[in-house]
N, C-alpha and C positions, 0 to 999 in steps of 0.2 A: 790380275793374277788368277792362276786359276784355285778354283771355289776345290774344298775338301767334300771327301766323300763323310768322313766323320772324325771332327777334328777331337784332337787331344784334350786329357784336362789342363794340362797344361796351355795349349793354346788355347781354349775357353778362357784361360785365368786370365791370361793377356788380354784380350776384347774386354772382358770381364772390368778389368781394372782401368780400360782407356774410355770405358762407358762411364766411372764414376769419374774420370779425372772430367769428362765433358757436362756430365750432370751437376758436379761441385760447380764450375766454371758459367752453371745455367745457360746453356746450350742448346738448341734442339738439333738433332740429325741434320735437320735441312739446314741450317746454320754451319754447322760445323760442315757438312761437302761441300758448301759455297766457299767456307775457309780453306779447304783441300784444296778445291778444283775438281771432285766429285760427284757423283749424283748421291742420294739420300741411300739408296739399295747399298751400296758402296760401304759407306762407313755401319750401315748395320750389320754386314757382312763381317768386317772387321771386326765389330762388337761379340760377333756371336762365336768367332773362330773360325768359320767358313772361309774367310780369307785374309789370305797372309800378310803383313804388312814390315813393308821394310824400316831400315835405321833411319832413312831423312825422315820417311814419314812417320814415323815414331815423333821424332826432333819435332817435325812442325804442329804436332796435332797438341805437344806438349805445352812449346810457345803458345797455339791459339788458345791453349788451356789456362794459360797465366800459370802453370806450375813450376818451381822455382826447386824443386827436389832433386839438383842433379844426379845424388846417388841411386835414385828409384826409378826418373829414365833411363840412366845406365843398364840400370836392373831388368827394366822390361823393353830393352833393346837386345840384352843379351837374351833374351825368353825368344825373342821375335828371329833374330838372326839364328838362333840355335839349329843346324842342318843334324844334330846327330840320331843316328837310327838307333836307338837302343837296345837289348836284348830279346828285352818283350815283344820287339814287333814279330818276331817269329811267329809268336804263338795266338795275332792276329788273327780272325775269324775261325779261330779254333775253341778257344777260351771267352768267356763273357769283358764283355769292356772293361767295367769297374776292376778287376784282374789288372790288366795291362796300365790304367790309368796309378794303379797302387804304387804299381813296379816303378812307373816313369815319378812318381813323384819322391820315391826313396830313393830312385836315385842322385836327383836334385836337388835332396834335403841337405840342409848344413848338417843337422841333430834328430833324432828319433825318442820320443818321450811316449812310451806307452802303460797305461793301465790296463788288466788285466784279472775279472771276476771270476770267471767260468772257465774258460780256455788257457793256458800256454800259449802265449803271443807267438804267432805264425812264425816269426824270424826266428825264435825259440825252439821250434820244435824236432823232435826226430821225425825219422821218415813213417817210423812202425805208428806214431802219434798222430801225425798229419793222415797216413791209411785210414787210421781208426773215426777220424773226423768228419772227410769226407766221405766214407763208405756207411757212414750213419742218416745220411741228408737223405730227406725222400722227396717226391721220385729218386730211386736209387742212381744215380749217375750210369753211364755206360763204361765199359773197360777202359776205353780210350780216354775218353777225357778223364776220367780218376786218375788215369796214369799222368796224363797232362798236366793236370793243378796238381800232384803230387812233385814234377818235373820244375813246375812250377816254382811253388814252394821253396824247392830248395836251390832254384838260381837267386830269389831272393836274398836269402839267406848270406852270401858272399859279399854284402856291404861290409864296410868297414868306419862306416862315420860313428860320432859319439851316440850313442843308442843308452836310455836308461828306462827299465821296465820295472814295473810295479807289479807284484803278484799276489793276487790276494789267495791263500791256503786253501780255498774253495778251488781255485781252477788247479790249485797241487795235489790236492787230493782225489779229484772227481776221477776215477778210471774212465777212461775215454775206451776202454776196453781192457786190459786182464792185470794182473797184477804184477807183471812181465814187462808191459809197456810202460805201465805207472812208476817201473825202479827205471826203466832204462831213461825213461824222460827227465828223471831228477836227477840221474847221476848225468847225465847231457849238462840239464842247469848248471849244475858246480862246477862242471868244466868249462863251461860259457864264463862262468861269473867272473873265470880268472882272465878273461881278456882282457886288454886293454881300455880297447873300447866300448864295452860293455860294464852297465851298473846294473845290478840287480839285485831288488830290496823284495821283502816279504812281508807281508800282510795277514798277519795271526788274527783268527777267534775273535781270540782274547784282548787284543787292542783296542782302546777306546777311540772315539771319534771318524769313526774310517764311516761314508754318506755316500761314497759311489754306486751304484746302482748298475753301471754297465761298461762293455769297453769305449775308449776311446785309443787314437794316437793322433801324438800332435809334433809334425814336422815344418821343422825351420826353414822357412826360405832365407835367402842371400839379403834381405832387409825382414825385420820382425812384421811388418805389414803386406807380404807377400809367404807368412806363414800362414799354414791350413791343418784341420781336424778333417780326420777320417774317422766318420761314426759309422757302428755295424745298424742297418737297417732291416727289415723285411727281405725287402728286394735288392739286398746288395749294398753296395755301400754309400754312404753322404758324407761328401767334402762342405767343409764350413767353410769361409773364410771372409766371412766381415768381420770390421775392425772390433764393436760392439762382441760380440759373440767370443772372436781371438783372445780378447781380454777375459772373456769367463773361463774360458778354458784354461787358458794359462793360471788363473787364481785358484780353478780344479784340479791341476794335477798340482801343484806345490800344497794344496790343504793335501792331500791323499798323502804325497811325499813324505810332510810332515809327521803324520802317524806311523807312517812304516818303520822298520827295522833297518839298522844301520847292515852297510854291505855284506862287514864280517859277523854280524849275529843273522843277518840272512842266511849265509852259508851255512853258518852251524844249525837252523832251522829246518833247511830242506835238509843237511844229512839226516836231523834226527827223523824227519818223515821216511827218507829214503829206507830206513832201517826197522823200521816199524813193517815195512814192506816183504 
């Protein structure tokens, strides 16, 4: 098949997950391309995302794997076979990767569970807030690409799956620039909050026990072991997704949940911010 020039996270995730099903199974490369019919380059290829791999061969590598999970090969056959071009790919070697890799995995997510210190969760945001955000990053960006991650931003934005964000009163408070954008961004929140698909709890002061320390989001794949954490890093961003790890995050955001404010005393929280404004 032919090899990618720079494969997806998503197709990383794939290799990803057919490297532990052969590692569990105690396999080495040269093993398992004997089991294919492959040479060793082959299945590390596979592994890495560089190259593609189809349904049977999903099917067989599963069997030599002794895996018995038929919902999770299903799973990562539908990963494997997926031809769809998403929207992101437009803005391909225009925008930094981790960008596009975000884009492709929200939109593949079952659920979106976000916490939220410092900033208004991106999917959150208005446009004047998102300006404000990135025209604060140094090196200053160029016109162009501000406007792109701006553009950006807001095709995000048009998900519709069940999303519930956590906001701790620091990223409500903090003007990201003037006290103009700081009303307009909260009265945006209350309008969010009444969606459907949208949960949105608040994080006072004043509340006991809240230990977060920074963002996180955590999206659902089509099996809980095929979910991933998106952490803000230095240089961008860091998808988690061991099962070890999956499990801390997940017990991270229900303690945070726990201390938050229920939906409707949210509301009535950021109006009263709103107003003070």
């Amino acid at each position: 098949m032919v090899q990618r020039r720079e494969p997806t996270a998503r197709q990383m995730r794939l290799g990803v997950e057919l490297r532990r099903l052969r590692e569990a199974a105690g396999l080495t490369t040269i093993e398992a391309a004997a089991l294919l019919g492959v040479n060793r380059v082959q299945i590390t290829h596979i592994e890495s995302g560089i190259t593609g791999v189809s349904e049977q061969r999903v099917r067989r590598l599963a069997s030599h794997y002794a895996c018995t999970d038929q919902e999770f090969i299903e799973a990562l056959i539908s990963i494997a076979t997926d031809r769809t071009r998403g929207w992101w790919e437009e803005y391909r070697g225009l925008l930094p990767t981790p960008f596009l890799d975000l884009s492709e995995l929200e939109h593949h997510a079952r659920f979106l569970h976000h916490v939220a210190v410092l900033y208004v969760p991106g999917l959150l945001q208005t446009e004047g807030y998102a300006r404000a955000v990135f025209s604060s990053r140094l090196p200053e960006l160029p016109h162009e690409e501000l406007e792109l991650r701006i553009q950006h931003r807001k095709a995000r934005q048009k998900i519709a799956i069940p999303y519930q964000a956590l906001v701790h009163e620091a990223a409500l408070r903090i003007r990201v620039k003037d006290r103009a954008t700081s009303k307009a961004q909260l009265t945006r929140l209350l309008e969010l909050s009444e969606a459907e698909h949208v949960t949105l709890r608040a994080i006072p002061f004043d509340l006991d026990g809240f230990a977060a320390s920074s963002t996180m989001t955590y999206a659902g794949g089509p099996l809980p072991k095929l979910d991933t954490v998106v952490r803000d890093a230095p240089h961008g961003s860091v998808l988690i997704d061991s099962e070890a790890q999956l499990n801390i995050y997940r017990t991270r955001f229900h303690m945070v949940e726990a201390v938050s404010l229920e939906p409707n005393e949210s509301r009535d929280f950021i109006h009263r911010l709103a107003k003070e404004l």
